[in-house]
N, C-alpha and C positions, 0 to 999 in steps of 0.2 A: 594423724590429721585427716579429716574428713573430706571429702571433694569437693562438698558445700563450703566448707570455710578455706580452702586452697581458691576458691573461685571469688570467695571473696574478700577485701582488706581488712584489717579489724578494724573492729570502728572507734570514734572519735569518745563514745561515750558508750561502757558497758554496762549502763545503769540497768539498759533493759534491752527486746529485743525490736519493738518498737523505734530505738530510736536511732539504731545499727541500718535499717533499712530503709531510709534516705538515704542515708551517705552510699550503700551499695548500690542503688539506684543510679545515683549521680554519676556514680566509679564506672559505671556501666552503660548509660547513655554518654555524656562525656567524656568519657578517655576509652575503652576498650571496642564499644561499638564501631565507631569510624576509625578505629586501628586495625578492625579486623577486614573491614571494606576494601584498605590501602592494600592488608596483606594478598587477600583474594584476590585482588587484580594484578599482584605481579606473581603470586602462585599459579596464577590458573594457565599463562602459557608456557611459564617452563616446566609446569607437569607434563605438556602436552609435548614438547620439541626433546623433554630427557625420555618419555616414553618411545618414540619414534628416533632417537640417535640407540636406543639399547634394543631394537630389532621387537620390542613388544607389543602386544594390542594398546592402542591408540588410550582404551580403557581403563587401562593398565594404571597410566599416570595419572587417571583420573582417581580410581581407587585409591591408590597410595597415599595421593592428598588429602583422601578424607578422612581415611584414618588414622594418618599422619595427626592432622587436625586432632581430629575429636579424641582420639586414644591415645596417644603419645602425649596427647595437650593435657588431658585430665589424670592419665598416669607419673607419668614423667616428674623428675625431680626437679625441671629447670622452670620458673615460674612462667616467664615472657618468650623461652625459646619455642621457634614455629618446627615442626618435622613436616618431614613429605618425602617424594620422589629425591636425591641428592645425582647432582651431575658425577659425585665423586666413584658411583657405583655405575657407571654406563657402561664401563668397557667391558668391568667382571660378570656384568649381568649380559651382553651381549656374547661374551665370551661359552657366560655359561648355556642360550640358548641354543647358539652355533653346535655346541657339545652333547647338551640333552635336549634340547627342546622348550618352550616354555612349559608345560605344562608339571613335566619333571623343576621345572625352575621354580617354581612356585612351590613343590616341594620342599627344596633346597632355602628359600624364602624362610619356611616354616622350622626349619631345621634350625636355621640362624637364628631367629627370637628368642627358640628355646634354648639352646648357648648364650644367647646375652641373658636371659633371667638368670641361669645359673650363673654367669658372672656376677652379675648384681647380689645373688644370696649369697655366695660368698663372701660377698663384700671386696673383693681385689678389683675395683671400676679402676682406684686411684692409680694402679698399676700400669691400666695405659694409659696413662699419661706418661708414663717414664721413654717414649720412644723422644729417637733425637727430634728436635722441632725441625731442624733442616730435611730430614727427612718426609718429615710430614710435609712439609713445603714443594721439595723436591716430587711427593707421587702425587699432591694437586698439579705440579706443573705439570706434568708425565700424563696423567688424565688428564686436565685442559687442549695438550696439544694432540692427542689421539682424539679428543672430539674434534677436534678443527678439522685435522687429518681427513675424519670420516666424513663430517658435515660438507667438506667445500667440494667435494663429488656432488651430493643432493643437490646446493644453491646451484651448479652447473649443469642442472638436469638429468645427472647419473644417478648411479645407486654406488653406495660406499663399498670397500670390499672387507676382507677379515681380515685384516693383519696391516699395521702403521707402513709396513715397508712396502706391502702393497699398494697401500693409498699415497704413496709420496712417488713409487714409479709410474703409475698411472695418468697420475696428476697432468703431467703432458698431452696424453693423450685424451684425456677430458677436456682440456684447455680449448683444441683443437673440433670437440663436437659437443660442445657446450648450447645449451638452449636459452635464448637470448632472451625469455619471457623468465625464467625462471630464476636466471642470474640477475635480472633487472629486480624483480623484487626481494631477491638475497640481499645483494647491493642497497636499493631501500633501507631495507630494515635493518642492514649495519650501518651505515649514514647518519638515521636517526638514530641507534642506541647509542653511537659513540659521541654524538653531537649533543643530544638533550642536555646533558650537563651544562651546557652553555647557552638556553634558553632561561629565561626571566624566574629569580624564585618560584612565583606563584605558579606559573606553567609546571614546573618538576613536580609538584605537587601529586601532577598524575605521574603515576610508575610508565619512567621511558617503555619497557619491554611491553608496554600492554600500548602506548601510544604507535611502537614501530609496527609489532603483528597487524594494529589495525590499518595502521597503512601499507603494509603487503597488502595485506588482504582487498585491501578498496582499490590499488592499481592494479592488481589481480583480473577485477573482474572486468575488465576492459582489453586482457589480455587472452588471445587463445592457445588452447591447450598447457594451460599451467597444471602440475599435478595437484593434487589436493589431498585434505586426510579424508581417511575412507572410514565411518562409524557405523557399526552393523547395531541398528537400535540405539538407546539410551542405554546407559551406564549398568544398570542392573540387566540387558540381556548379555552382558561381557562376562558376566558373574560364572565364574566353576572353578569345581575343585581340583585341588592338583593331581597328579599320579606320581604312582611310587615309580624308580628309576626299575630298568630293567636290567640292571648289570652296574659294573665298574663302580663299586662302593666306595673305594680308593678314593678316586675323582670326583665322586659325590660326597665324602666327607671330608676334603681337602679344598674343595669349592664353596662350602657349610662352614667352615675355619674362617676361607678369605672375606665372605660376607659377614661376618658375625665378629670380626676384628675389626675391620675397616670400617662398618658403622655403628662401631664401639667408640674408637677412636676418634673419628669425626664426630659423635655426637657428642662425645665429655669435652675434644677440643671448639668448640663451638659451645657448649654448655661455658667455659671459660670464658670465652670471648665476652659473651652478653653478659655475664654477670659484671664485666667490667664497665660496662653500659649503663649500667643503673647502680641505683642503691637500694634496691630490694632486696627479699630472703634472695639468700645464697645456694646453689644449688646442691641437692642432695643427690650425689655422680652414683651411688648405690640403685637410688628407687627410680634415677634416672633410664639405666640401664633395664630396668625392670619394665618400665613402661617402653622403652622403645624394642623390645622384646614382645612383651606381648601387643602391641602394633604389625609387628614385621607377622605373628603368628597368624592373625587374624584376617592380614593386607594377603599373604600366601595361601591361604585359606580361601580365598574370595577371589583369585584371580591376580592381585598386586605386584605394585612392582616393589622392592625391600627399599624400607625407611629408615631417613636417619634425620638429627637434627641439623639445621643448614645453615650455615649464619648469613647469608645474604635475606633471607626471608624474616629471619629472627633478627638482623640488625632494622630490616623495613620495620616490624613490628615495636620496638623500641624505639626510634625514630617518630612513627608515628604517636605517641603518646601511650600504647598497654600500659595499662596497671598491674591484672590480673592473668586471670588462664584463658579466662574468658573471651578475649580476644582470640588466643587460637584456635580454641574449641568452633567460635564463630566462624572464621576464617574456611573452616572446613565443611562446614553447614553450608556457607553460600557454594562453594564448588560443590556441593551433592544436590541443588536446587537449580543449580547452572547447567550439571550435565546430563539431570531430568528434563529441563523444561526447553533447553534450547541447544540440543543436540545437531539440528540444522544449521546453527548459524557458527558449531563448532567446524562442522565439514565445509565450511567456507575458507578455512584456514589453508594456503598452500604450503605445502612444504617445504618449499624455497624460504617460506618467511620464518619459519621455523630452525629451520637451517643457522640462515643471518644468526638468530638470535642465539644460539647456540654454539655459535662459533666467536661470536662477542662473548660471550660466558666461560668459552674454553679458554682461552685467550687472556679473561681473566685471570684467569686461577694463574697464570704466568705472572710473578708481582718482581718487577725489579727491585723493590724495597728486599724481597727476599733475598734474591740475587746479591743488592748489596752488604746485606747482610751475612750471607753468609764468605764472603770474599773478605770482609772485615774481619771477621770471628777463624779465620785459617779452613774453614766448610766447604769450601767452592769445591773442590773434588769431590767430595760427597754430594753436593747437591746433581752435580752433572751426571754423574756414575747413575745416581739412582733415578732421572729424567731418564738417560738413554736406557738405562734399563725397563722402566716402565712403558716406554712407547714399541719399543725394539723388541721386546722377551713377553713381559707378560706385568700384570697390576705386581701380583702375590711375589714374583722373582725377582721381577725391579725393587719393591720395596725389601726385599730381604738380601739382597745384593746391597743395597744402600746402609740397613742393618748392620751389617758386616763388615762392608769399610766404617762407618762412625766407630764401632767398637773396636776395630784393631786403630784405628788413629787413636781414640782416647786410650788404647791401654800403651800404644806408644808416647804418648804426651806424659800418662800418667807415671811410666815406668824410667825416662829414658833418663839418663846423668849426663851432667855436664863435666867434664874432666882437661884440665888444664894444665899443663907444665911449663916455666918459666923461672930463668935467670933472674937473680934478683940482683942489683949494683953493688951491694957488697960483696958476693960473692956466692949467698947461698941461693938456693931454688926452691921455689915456692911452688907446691902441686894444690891446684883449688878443684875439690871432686865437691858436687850441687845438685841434688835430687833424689830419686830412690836410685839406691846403690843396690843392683843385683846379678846374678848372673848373666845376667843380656847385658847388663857393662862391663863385662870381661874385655870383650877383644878394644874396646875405646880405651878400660882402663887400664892394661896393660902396656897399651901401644903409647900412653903418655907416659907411662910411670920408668918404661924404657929409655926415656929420652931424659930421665936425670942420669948425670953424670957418676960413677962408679964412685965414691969416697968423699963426696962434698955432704955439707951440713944440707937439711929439705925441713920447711914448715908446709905441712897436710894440714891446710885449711876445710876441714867437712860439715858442709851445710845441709846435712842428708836427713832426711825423714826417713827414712826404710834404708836398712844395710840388712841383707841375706848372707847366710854362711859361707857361699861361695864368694862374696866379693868379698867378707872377714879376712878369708885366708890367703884371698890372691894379696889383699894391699898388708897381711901379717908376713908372709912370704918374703914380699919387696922388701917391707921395713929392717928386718933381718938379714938380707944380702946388702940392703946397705949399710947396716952398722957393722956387718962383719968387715964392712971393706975399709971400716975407718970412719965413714960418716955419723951425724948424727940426724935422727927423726924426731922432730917436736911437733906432736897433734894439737892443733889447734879447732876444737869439735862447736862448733856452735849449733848445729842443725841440735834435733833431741832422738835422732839413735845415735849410740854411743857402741864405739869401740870396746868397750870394757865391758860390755852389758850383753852383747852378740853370744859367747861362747857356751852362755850363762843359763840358755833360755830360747824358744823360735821366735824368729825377728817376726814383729808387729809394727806397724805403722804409727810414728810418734807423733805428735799436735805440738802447735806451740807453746800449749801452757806448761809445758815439764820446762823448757827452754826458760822461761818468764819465773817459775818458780825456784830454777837454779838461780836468776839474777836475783829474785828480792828474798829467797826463803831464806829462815835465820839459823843462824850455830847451833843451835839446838839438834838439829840433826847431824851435825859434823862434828869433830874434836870440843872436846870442852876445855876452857881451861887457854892459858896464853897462846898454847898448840893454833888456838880458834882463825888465830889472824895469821899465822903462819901459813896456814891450809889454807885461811881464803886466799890471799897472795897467790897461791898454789896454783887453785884454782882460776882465781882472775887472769893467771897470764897464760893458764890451759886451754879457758874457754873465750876468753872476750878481749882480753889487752888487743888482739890483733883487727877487734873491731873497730875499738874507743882508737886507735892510732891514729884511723883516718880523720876522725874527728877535731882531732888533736893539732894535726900537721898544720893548721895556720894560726895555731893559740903558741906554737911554742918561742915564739919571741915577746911576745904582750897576750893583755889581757882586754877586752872589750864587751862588758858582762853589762846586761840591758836593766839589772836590779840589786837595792841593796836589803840584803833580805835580813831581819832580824828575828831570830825564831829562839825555843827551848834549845836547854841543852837534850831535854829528854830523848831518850833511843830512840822512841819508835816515832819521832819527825824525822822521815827524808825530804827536804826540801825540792831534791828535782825531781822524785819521782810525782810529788800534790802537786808539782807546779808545771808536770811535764814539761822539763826543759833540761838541758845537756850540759856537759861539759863546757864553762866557758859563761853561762848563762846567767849564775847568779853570784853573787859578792854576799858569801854567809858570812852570817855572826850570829852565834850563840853563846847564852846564857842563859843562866837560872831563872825560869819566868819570862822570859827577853823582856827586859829591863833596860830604861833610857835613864840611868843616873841623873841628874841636875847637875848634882856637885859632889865630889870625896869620889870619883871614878871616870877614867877620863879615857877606857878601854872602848867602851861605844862610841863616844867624843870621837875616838880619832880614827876609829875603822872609818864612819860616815864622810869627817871630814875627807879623807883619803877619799871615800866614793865618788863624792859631789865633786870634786875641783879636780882630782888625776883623771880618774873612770870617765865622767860625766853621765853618771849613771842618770834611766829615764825614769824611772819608778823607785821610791821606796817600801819597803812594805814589812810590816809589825804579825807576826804569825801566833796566836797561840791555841791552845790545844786542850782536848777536855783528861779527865782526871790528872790536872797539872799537881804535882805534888808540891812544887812551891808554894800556889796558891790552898791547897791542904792545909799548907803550914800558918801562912799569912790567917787565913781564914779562920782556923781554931785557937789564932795565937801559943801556939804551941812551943816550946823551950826549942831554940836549934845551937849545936854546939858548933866551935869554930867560928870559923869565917861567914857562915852560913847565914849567922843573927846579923852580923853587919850588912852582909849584901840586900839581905829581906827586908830593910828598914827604909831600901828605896820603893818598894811596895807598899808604903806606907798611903799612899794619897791613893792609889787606887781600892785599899780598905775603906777610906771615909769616902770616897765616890759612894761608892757601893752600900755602905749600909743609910747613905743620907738618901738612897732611892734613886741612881741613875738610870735615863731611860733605858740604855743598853741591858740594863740588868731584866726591867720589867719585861722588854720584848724576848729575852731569854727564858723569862718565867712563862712566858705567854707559850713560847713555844714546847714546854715541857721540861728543859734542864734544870740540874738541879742547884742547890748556892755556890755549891765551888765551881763547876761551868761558867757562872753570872758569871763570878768572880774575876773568872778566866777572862771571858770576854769585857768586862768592863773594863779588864786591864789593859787590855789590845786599844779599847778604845781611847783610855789614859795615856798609853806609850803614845800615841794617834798627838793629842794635845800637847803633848811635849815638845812633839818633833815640830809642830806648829808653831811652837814658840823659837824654833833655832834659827838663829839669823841666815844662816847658810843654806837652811832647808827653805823658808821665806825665801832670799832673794834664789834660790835657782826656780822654785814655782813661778815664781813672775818673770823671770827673763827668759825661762825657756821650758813652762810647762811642767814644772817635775808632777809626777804625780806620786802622793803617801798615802797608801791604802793600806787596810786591817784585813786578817781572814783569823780564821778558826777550825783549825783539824779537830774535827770529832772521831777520836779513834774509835770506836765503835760501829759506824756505820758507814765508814772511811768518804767521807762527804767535808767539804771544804765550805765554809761559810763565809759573807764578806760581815765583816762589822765595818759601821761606821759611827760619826760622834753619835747620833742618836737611836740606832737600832742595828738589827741583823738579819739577813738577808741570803736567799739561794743563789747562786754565782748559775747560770744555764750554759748551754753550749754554744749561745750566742750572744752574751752576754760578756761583756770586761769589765775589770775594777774602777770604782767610781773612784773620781776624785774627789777627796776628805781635806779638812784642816783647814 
């Protein structure tokens, strides 16, 4: 994709090119232009306040922004995200001057670019993203609060020192010879940033942060001896090239890592953000990388300070209406025309207002939303560790200290078993082990397994995803010492590692669906032959009776089932599992066809009448199903022996429905099925008119509601239809059965 056409929408008509350039016109004076105006007035002071909290020329943050703008805006894979100067990088880049110097810094700048390209060719961008987000939350707070740290020396007329723990013992002592001109307009300018929120829509219109600088600055100049920023020339006498360091490679390429991760990372997680903001193209975290690479190469190159993408600037610029790139590219243009042409009235700015502002920003980035989030989620130690690590150690330490606890808590969450032993009222003892079963549940699972009694019966309830060889053998060991002593051990395995599979083979990590596919998978893989039901029995009381129990325990005196369901006999209808419902749930009756007799069969008669007047069931409902072989038969009038012709001869009126044209049949045509499907379902629809006619099913609809609904298992594409008298229909996930008849 071209630059030309990233900058601009496609158009509304590609007839020609003519007629593409109104509408980019429009996209351009209308939406991007004064989006980019909004953005440039709240970039241009905290370029200015992140340059001077990171110990660099004033210039510095001037640079950054513009090529933030213009090269990151027309490289970059994120359409609407703004780059520039990032408060996230103040400490590392202060940290790194304090160590080499600028000049070597800007080296170092260059270094970092070309590591985020090579990220980007690689294509592993998606990668970081894999860091914890509490984390990532944790080292904004961590850098938020070491700018505050640093800043609120400056608003008090001091100079910050190097180290958080220095700036917080200090702190006293500044309190005490504080400069009463410069804290007054610190004070100012936090006043109004934290206030404007609560000034009149139309007022916020202007960006607070460019409303409070202005007013430092104008109570400023009635104040004496306020410091101020010091600009040697316009923005292009700032301009030089870096130097190579003079040693310590180590430290310089371990300094080239921490810049080169961290606004990696802040720019693909801010790339997220704003795409959440809009409904535009989506970003491409690849060529993102790429462009905010060669940005950072070109900003180190010239003097800059390292760019990342930001989302306070990027949420300004979607906020304010971008379309395109265009807006950012602009955004960056007016700051290279701002710190040509009116470099005097930037040296008007004092420091103190800068400060304010920057300590509102750090301050920021502390989000109790985060807080409470991660105290919900079990995080809150992680988030603290890696706060006090970042303010106290260092950006790179804190956040890998942070690193470290997230991943030894998840692989404890991930790893750890639940193991339980207990008496049961009859007499035996029930062990429930729940989780990955591994060597690190040795000393838990031995310590319960101790606590069964020597020679009593034990059901080993395991709910385990992962069983390892060593926990095989410690709970095969157990099982052994206690049968030898008299008892007995019945495994009751529900989880899907299995006991018998372990010795077999190196334990892997099992999923639900082996679990899911032991409940509905069919005989064909187990015993053939009468053996079949034997082994499921087997089975069912191996792996699940002791689920369905609890199920059970208030059905075992009565029944109170919500439907009376009439389905096939045919094998492959399970009623509760199309109807997802339990034990308890439904009142089946099958037969051949599910067939509502009239007369000469009074086995449907009397299950129903049972339902309506004992049960008081709330629904009834008529099931049938595609390649019904009944309806095969009815359908081709085919010879059946036995009992078979009599009972099919109550099929008889749903034959003459169906070939005199009932609608049910057409709307089955309509949908694709073929005649015996119609068939199918016009009989659903027919059983439907029967039930309508029974005095019992009548009077319980009217006295309290019954509802008789029709559906249709299409075994083929395992999908549940509703029929009613006149058509058929998809049943949705928020959708219930209509009432019919």
């Amino acid at each position: 994709m071209s630059i030309e056409n990233d900058l601009a929408p496609p158009p509304a008509d590609h007839s020609s090119t003519e007629s593409s350039r109104p509408a980019w016109q429009q996209t351009l004076l209308r939406h991007d232009l004064p989006a980019s105006i909004v953005v440039f007035l709240v970039a241009l002071p905290l370029s200015l306040g992140i340059a001077v909290a990171s110990g660099a020329p004033i210039a510095a943050g001037l640079v950054a922004a513009v090529i933030g703008g213009v090269v990151a805006g027309l490289l970059g894979g994120s359409v609407l995200q703004v780059s520039g100067p990032a408060a996230g990088l103040t400490v590392v880049v202060a940290e790194s001057i304090a160590q080499f110097g600028w000049r070597v810094t800007c080296f170092i700048v260059v270094a970092a670019g070309v590591l985020q390209i090579l990220f980007g060719l690689s294509r592993i961008a998606r990668a970081a993203l894999a860091v914890a987000p509490v984390v990532v939350h944790a080292m904004l707070a961590g850098i938020g609060i070491t700018i505050a740290l640093q800043q609120i020396h400056v608003l008090l007329g001091g100079s910050s020192h190097s180290t958080a723990l220095r700036n917080l013992t200090e702190l006293p002592g500044q309190l005490l010879a504080l400069h009463g001109g410069d804290a007054l307009v610190g004070a100012v300018v936090i006043a109004v940033m934290l206030g404007w929120k609560h000034v009149p829509p139309k007022l916020r219109a202007v960006p607070g942060a460019l409303v409070a600088v202005l007013a430092g600055t104008l109570l400023s100049l009635g104040l004496p001896e306020v410091e101020r920023i010091a600009l040697s020339g316009s923005v292009f006498d700032a301009l030089g090239l870096p130097e190579l360091p003079s040693g310590n490679w180590s430290a310089v390429a371990m300094m080239v890592l921490t810049i080169a991760l961290i606004a990696s990372v802040e720019s693909l997680l801010s790339a997220v953000a704003v795409d959440k903001m809009h409904t535009g193209p989506r970003t491409g975290f690849d060529r993102e990388l790429i462009g905010q690479g060669t940005a950072n190469i070109i900003s180190g190159l010239v003097g800059g300070l390292p760019i990342t993408g930001v989302i306070v600037r990027s949420a300004t610029n979607v906020g304010a209406g971008a379309r395109t790139r265009a807006s950012t590219v602009l955004h960056g243009l007016w700051i290279l025309l701002f710190s040509v042409a009116l470099v005097g009235l930037v040296e008007q700015i004092p420091k103190a207002a800068l400060a304010g502002l920057l300590i509102v920003i750090g301050m920021q980035l502390l989000k109790l939303a985060h807080i409470r989030l991660a105290r919900r989620t079990g995080d809150l130690l992680i988030y603290v560790v890696t706060v006090l690590g970042v303010v106290f150690t260092n950006l790179l330490e804190g956040v890998v200290i942070g690193l470290g606890l997230a991943f030894g808590l998840l692989l404890w969450r991930v790893v750890r078993v639940q193991v339980t032993a207990a008496p049961l009222p009859d007499g035996r003892w029930q062990v429930h082990i729940d989780g990955s079963c591994t060597f690190l549940a040795l000393p838990k699972l031995s310590g319960e397994l101790a606590k069964v009694p020597a020679g009593v019966d034990v059901t080993v309830e395991m709910t385990v995803d992962f069983l390892d060889h060593a926990a095989f053998e410690a709970i095969e060991a157990w099982q052994h010492q206690q049968e030898s002593g008299g008892g007995r051990v019945d495994f009751v395995e529900i989880g899907s590692a299995r006991m018998a599979d372990t010795p077999a083979a190196p334990p892997t990590r099992g999923f639900g669906r082996a679990a899911i596919d032991e409940i509905l998978g069919p005989w064909r893989h187990r015993k053939s032959g009468g053996d079949a039901v034997t082994a499921g029995v087997a089975a069912y009381h191996r792996g699940h009776a002791h689920v369905v129990r609890s199920h059970l325990d208030g059905l075992h005196d009565s029944q109170d089932p919500d439907s009376f369901f009439l389905t096939c006999s045919d094998s492959r209808i399970v009623p509760n599992v199309i109807t997802h419902s339990g034990p308890g749930d439904l009142f089946t009756v099958r037969n051949v066809g599910n067939l509502v007799p009239v007369s000469g069969d009074d086995s449907v008669e009397a299950a129903l009448s049972f339902a309506l007047d004992s049960l008081a069931v709330r629904s009834v409902v008529v099931c049938g199903h595609s390649s019904c072989g009944a309806m095969k038969a009815v359908h081709s009038a085919a010879d059946t022996a036995g009992g078979l012709s009599s009972w099919l001869r109550h099929a008889q009126p749903t034959l003459r429905r169906f070939l005199a044209g009932h609608p049910v049949a057409a709307a089955a045509a309509a949908a694709g099925y073929g005649e015996v499907d119609q068939l199918s379902m016009v009989n659903v629809a027919v059983q439907l008119e029967t039930l309508g006619r029974n005095p019992a099913v009548r009077r319980a609809m009217t006295e309290r509601g019954l509802v008789v609904s029709g559906l249709f298992f299409d075994i083929a594409t395992s999908r549940v239809l509703e029929v009613t008298l006149d058509g058929v229909g998809a049943i949705d996930d928020h959708a219930g059965l209509t009432v019919t008849g």
